[in-house]
C-alpha atoms as one frame of an Amber mdcrd trajectory, in Angstrom:
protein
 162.003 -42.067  42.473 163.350 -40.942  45.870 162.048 -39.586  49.098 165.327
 -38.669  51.118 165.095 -39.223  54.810 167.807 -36.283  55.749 167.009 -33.087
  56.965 165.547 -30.953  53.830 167.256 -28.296  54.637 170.276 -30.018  53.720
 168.734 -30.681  49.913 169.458 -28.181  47.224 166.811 -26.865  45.597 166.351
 -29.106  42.603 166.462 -31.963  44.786 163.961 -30.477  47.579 161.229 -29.701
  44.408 162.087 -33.547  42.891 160.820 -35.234  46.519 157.840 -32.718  46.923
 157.197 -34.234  43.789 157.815 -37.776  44.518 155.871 -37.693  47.672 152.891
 -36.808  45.598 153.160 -39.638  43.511 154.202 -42.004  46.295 150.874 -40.763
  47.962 148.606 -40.895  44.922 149.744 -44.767  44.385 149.014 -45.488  48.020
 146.045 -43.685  48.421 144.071 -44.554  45.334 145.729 -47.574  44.714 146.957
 -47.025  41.844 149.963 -49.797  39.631 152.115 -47.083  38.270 155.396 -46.993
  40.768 153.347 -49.280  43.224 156.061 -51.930  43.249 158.534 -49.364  43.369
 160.764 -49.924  46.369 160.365 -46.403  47.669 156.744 -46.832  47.036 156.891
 -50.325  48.971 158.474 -48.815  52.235 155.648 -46.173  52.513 152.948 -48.611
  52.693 151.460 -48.697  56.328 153.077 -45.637  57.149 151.139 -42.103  55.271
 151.162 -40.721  58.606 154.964 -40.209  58.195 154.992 -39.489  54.518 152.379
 -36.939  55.698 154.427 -35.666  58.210 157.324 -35.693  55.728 155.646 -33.450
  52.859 155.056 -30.789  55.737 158.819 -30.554  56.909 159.216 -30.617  52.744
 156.395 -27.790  51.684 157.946 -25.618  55.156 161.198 -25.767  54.004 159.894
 -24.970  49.900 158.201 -21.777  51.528 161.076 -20.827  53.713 162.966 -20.655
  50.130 160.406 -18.739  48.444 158.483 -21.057  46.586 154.445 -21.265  46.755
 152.822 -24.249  47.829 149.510 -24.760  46.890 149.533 -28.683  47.337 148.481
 -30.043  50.748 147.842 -33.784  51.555 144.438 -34.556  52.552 145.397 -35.345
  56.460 142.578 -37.869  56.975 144.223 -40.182  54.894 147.396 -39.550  57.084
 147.257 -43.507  58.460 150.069 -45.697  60.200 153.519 -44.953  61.182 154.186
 -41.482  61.954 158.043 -42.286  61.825 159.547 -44.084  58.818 161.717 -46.340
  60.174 162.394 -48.300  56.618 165.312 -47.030  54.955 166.292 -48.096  51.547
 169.872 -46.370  52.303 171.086 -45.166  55.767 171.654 -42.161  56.163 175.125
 -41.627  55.852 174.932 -43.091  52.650 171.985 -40.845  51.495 174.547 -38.016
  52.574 176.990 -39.250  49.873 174.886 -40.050  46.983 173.283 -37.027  46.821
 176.738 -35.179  47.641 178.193 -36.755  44.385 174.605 -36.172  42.410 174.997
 -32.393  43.283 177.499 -29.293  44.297 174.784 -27.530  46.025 173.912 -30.856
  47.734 177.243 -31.320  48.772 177.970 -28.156  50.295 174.702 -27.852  52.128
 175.956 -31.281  53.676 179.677 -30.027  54.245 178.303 -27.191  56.263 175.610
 -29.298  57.850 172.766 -26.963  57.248 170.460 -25.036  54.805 172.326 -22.310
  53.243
């Protein structure tokens, strides 16, 4: 389980449909406190801060529509609560940059150029 916390336009597609994902399961757990994933560590650095999860998805569903892909799955905003900036990083950045450059080609080309193909 992984939320990134680069710019999605730098994620290939696989990768930018696996955190939409995540997100919504990272958000289910939180919001209807739910065990499944809830000691998770990417589950644990969310906690206190759905405002920037929220805030997250949206950069994550604009960038899944600027591909081409439908998005029919919005976060119910109310329940968009605590830090708007995620500040928590299991990774830094840099780091982030590299794992996901040796997970993928596509990754690591996006990354090389420094923006969404």
């Amino acid at each position: 389980m992984r939320v990134w916390d680069i710019d999605q336009r730098l994620l290939c597609d696989r990768h930018l449909l696996g955190e939409h994902n995540e997100i919504h399961t990272i958000w289910s757990v939180i919001t209807n406190n739910l065990k499944g994933y809830s000691n998770h560590p990417e589950t644990k650095r969310w906690r206190g801060s759905l405002k920037a999860l929220y805030l997250r998805h949206e950069a994550t569903a604009k960038e899944m529509e600027r591909r081409g892909f439908n998005h029919k799955s919005p976060l119910d905003k109310r329940r968009a609560i605590g830090k708007a900036i995620q500040d928590e990083l299991i990774d830094p950045i840099e780091v982030q940059k590299m794992l996901l450059s040796e997970k993928d080609k596509e990754c690591a080309e996006r990354i090389r150029k420094g923006k969404g193909a």
